[in-house]
Backbone as JSON, one array per atom type, in Angstrom:
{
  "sequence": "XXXXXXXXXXXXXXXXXXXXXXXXXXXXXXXXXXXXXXXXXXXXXXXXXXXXXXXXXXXXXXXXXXXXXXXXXXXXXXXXXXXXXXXXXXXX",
  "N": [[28.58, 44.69, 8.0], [29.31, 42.74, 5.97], [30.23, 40.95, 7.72], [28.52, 40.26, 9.52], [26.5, 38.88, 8.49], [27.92, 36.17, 7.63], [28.07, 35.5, 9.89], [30.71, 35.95, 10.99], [31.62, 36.82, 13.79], [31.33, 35.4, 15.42], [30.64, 33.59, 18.09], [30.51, 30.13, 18.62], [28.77, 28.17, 20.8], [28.75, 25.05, 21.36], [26.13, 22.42, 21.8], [25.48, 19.24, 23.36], [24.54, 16.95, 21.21], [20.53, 16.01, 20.75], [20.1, 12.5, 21.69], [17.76, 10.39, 20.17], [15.45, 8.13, 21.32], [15.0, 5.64, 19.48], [11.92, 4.34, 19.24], [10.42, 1.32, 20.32], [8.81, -1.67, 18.32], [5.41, -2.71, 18.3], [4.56, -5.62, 18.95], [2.18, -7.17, 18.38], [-1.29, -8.89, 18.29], [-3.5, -7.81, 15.6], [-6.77, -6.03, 15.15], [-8.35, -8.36, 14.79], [-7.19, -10.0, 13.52], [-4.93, -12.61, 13.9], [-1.61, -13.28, 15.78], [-0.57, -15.76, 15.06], [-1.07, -15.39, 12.23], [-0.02, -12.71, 11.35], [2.82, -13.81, 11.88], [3.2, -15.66, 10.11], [2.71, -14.46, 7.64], [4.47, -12.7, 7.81], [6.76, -14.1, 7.92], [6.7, -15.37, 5.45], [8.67, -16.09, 2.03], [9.66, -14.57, -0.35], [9.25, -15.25, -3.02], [6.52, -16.52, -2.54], [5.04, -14.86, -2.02], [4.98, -13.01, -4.17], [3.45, -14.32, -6.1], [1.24, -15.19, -4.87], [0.38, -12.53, -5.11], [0.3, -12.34, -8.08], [-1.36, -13.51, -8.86], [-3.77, -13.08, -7.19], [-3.69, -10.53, -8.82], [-4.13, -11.56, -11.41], [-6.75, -12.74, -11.21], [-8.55, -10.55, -11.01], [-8.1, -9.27, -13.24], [-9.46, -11.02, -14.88], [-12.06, -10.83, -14.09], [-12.52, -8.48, -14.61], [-12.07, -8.34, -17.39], [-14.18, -10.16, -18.27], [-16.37, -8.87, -17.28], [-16.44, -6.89, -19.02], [-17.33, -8.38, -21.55], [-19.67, -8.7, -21.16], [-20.8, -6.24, -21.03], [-20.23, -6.08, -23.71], [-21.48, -7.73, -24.72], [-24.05, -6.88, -24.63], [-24.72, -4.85, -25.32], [-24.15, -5.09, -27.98], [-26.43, -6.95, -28.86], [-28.36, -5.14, -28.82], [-30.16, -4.43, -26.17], [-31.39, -2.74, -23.3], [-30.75, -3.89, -20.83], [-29.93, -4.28, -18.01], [-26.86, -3.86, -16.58], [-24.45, -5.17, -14.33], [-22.33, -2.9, -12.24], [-19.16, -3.08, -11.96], [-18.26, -2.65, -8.6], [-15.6, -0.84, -6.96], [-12.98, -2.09, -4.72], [-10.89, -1.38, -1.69], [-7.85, -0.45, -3.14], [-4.74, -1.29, -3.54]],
  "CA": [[27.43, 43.95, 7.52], [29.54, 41.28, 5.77], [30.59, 39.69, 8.49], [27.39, 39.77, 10.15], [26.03, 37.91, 7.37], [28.91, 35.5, 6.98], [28.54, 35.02, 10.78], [32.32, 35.76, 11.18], [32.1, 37.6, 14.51], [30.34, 35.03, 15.97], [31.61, 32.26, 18.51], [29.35, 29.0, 18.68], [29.12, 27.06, 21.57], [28.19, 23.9, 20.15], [25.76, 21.8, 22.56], [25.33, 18.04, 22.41], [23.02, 16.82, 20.19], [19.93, 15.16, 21.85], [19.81, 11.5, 20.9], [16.33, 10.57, 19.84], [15.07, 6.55, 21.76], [14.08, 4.26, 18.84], [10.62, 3.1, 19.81], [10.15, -0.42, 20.1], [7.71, -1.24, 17.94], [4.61, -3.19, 19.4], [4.29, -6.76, 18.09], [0.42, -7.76, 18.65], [-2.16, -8.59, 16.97], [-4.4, -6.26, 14.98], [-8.26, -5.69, 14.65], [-9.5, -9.29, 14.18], [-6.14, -10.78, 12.96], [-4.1, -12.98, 15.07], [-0.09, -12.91, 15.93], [-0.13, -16.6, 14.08], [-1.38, -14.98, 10.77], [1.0, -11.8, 11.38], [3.64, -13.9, 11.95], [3.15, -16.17, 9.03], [2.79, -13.61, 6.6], [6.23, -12.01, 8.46], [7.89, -15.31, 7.35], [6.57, -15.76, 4.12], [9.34, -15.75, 1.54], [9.03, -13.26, -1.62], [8.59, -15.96, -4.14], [5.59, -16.78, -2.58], [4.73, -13.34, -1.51], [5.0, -12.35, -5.21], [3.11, -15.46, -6.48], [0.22, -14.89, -4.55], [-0.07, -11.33, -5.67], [0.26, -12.51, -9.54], [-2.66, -14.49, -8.68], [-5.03, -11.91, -7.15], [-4.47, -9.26, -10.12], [-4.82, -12.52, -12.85], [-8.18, -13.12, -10.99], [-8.83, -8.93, -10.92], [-8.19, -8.98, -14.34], [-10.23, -12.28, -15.9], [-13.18, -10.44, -13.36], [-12.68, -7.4, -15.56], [-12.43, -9.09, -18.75], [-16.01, -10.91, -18.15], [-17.62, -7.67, -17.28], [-16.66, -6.0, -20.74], [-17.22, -8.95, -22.18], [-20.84, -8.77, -20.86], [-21.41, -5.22, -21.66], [-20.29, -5.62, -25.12], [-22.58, -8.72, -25.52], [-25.21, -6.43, -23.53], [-24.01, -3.38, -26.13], [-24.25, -5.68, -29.45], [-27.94, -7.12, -28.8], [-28.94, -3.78, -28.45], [-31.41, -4.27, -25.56], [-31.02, -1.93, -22.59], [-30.93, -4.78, -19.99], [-28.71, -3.39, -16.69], [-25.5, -4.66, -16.65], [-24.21, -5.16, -12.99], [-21.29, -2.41, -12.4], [-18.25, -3.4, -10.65], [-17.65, -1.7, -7.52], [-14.03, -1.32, -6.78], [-13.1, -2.07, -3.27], [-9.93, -0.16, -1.13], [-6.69, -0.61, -3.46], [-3.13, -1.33, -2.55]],
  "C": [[27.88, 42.58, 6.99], [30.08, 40.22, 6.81], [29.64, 38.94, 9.68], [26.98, 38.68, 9.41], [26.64, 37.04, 6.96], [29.48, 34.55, 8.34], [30.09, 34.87, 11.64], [32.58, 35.98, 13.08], [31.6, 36.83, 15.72], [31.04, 33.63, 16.7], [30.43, 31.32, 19.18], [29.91, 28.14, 20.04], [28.27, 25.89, 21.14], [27.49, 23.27, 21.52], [25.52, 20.51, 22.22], [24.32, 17.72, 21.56], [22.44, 15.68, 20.73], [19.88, 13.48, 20.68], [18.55, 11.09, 21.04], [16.23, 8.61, 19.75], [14.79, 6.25, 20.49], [13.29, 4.16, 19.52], [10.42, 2.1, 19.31], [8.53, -0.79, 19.67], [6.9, -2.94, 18.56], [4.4, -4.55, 18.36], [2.98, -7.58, 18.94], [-0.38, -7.53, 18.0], [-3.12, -7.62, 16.92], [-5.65, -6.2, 14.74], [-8.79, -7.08, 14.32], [-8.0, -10.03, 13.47], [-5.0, -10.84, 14.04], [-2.63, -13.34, 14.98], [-0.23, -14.62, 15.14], [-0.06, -16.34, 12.66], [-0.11, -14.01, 10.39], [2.51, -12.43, 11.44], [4.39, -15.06, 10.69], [3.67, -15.49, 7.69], [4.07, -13.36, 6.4], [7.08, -13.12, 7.78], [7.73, -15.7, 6.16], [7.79, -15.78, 3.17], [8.36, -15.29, 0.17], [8.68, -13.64, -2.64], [7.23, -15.72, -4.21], [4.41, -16.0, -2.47], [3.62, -12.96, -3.17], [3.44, -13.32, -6.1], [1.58, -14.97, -5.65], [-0.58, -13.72, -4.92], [-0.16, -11.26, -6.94], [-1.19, -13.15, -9.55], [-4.13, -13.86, -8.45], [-5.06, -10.63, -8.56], [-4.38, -10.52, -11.16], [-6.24, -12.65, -12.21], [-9.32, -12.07, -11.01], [-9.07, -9.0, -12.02], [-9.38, -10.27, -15.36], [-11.46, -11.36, -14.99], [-13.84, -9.47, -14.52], [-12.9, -7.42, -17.04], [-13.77, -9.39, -19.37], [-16.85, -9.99, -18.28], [-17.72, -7.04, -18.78], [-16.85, -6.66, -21.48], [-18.8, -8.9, -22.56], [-21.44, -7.55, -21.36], [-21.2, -5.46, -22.91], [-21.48, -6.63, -25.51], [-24.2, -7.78, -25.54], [-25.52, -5.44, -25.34], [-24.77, -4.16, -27.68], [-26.03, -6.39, -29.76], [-28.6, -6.12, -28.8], [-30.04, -3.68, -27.57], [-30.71, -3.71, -24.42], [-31.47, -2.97, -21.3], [-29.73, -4.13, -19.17], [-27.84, -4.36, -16.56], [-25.39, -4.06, -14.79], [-22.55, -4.35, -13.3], [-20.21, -3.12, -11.35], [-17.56, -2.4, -9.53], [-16.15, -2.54, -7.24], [-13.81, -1.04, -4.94], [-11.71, -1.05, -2.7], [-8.67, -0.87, -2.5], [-5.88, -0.7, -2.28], [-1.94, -0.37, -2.96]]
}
């Protein structure tokens, strides 16, 4: 039994091992966005990358700011006037 279990009795012929293509991946444009935009982006450096994305959540966040700023004014008058909710769109 232990050497079943320990595989001792056992002679492997080893076969090659299959090598598995890389696929080449498809460079064209996508749904309504064209290989100049895609390829822009592609070249962007990360400064600017980053920089642009500091920019959309400071403009996320002053959005968000306003709204609670609005309910509390909404909140503190005490009149039940409808505050506009913010729908949140897809995240990243």
């Amino acid at each position: 039994a232990y050497r079943k279990a320990q595989k001792k009795d056992q002679v492997n012929e080893s076969s090659r091992k299959k090598r598995r293509n890389t696929g080449k991946s498809a460079i064209r444009s996508i749904a309504g966005v064209s290989m100049e935009v895609i390829n822009k982006k592609r070249t962007e450096k990360p400064e600017v990358r980053q920089a642009s994305r500091d920019a959309a959540l400071r403009e996320i966040k002053d959005r968000a700011k306003k709204v609670k700023a609005e309910r509390a004014a909404a909140a503190k008058s005490g009149s039940k006037a409808p505050v506009a909710k913010t729908v949140k769109g897809k995240g990243r």
